[in-house]
N, C-alpha and C positions, 0 to 999 in steps of 0.2 A: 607505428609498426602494427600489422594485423596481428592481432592473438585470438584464440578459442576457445577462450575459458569455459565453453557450456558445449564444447561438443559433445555430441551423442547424448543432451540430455535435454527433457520434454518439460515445457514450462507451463503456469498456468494463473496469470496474472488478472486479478478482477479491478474492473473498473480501469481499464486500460484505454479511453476515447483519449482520452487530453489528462495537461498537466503531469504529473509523476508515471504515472500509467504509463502515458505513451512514453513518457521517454524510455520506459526502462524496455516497452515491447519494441521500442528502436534497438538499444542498448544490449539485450538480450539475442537479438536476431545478428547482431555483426558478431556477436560472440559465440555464435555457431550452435544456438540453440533452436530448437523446433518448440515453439511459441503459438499458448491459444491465451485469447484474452475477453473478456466480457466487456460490456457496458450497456445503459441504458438507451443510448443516443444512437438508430441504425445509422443514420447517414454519417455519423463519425466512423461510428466501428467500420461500415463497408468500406470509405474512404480508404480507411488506414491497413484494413487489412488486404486490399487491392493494391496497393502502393507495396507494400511489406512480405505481402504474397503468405502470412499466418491465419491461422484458424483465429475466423471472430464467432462470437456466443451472445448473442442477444438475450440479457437479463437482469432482473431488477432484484440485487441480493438480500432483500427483506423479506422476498418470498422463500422461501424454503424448497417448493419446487424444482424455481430456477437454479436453486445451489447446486440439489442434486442434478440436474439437467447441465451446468456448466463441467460437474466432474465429470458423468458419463461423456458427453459429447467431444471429452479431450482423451477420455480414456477408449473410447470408441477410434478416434481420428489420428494417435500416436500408440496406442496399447499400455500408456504406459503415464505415470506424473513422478516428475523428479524434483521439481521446485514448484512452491505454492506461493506468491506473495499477493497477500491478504490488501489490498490495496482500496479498494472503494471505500467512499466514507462522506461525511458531509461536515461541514460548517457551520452552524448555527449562533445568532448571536443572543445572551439573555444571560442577567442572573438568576440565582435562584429564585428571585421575588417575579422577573420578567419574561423567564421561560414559560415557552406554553407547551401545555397537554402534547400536542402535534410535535412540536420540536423537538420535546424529552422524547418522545415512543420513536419517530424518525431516528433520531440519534443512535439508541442503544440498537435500533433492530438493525441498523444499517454498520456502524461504528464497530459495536460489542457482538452481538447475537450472530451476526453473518460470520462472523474471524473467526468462532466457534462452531459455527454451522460446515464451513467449507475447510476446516481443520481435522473436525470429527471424520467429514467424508474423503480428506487425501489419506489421514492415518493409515486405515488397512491397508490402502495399496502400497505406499511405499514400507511398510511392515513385510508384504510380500515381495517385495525385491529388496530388501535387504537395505535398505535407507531410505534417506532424501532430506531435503533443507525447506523449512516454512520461515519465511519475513512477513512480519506484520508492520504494517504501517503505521507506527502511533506518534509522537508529535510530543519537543520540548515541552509541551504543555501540560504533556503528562509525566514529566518529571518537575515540573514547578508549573505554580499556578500560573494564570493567563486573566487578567480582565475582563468584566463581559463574555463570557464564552463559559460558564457554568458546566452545561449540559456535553460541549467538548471536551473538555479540560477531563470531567469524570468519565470521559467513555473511555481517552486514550491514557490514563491513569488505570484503565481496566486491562485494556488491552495489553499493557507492561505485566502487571500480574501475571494475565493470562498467560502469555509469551513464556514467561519463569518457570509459572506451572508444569505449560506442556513441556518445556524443554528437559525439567526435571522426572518428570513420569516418562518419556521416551527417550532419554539419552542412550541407554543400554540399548536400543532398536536401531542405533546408528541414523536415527534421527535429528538434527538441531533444529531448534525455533529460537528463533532471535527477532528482534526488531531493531526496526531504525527509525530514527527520531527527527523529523527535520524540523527547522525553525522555520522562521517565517521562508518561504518559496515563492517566487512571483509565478503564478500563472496566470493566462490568457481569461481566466473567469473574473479574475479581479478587475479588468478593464472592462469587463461586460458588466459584470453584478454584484460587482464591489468584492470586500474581504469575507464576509457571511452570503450567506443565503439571504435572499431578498432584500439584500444593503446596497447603497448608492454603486454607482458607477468609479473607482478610481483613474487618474491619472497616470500614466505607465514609468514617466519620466522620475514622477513623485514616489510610485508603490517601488520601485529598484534602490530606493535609497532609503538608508534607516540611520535613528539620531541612537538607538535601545539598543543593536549590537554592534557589539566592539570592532569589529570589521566593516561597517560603517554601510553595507550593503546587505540586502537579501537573497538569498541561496536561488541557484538555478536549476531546474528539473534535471540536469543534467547529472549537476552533483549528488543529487539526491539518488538516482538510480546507479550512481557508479561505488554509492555505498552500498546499496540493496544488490550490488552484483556481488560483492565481495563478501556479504553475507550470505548469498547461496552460492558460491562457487566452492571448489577444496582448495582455495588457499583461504578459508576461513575453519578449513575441518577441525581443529579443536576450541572452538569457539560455541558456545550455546549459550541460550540465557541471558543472554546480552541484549540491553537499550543502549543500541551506538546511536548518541545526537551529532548531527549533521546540522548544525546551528550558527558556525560563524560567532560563536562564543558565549551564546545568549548566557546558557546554564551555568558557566563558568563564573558569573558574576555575583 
């Protein structure tokens, strides 16, 4: 059955080429939202936003420019931002002894610094109309640790805080910030370049199946973004503050 959970309202989703992104700039648009999305990748973003027929933003959210350049260009092209989900983010694999220089600064500026950068810049607008809903995207991992993965594990262990903070200094603004948490998610990058950045190639057959959650499988971008709708829709409007994992039971264990 069609529903419209997002009519009439203007969305504004980073790092929206592939994986969670797109699903949710899919997800978003049947639910009757007007949808601007970034990423780094033109020939994804045109693709997707030619097929989808929403506002795409070419840019790289390490930059600060680009941050402010993806608010304006959505605020320009709708008048207006009602939902921000903080989406872009990166992978990396190392511990603390094996992380490099490169890895750690990519991480927090991409991970941390950007969630903050394009939070700070949706605030006053929806302050001036009288609300709106920010999802960050942070990850089981930053509610329990993770293997190997150091430099990830403590960005989206940031990004939770972070989330709590804002929610808590703009609740009275008719604002919510929450996050959502996903476990492991198969996306199409893992077949190309493994689970991290710059890691082997997996298997697709092999990456959909898991022996570590209790559900015996890995989450699908689909799932993941039908929890990120429900955090920016009003059938979550007393809801703030919240890390909902979308995990398949990892955390439960």
């Amino acid at each position: 059955m069609k529903t419209s959970r997002l009519a009439n309202k203007v969305a504004l989703i980073t790092g929206g080429t592939s994986g969670i992104g797109r699903a949710t700039v899919e997800l978003f648009v049947a639910e009757g939202a007007k949808v601007a999305f970034t990423g780094r990748r033109a020939d994804l973003g045109e693709a997707l936003a030619n097929q989808t027929g929403v506002h795409y933003i070419l840019a790289d959210h390490r930059l600060p420019e680009d941050c402010a350049r993806s608010v304006e260009s959505t605020r320009r092209a709708f008048g207006r931002i009602d939902i921000l989900f903080n989406n872009a983010g990166i992978v990396v694999r190392g511990t603390a002894e094996s992380t490099s220089e490169q890895d750690w600064d990519d991480t927090l500026a991409l991970n941390i610094t950007a969630v903050w950068r394009m939070s700070k810049l949706v605030l006053p607008l929806m302050r001036r109309q009288g609300g709106g809903a920010i999802v960050n995207n942070a990850s089981d991992w930053g509610l329990v640790g993770g293997r190997e993965a150091f430099a990830y594990c403590a960005s989206k262990g940031a990004v939770i805080q972070m989330t709590k903070a804002m929610a808590l200094d703009h609740a009275h603004e008719n604002i919510r910030v929450n996050a959502v948490c996903p476990g492991d998610t198969f996306v199409e990058r893992w077949i190309q370049e493994g689970y991290y950045r710059d890691s082997d190639p997996v298997n697709e057959a092999a990456a959909r199946t898991s022996v570590s959650i209790p559900m015996g499988r890995v989450g699908e971008t689909i799932e993941i973004a039908r929890a990120v709708l429900f955090l920016a829709s009003d059938e979550s409007s007393f809801i703030t503050g919240m890390a909902l994992a979308v995990d398949g039971g990892n955390t439960a264990q």
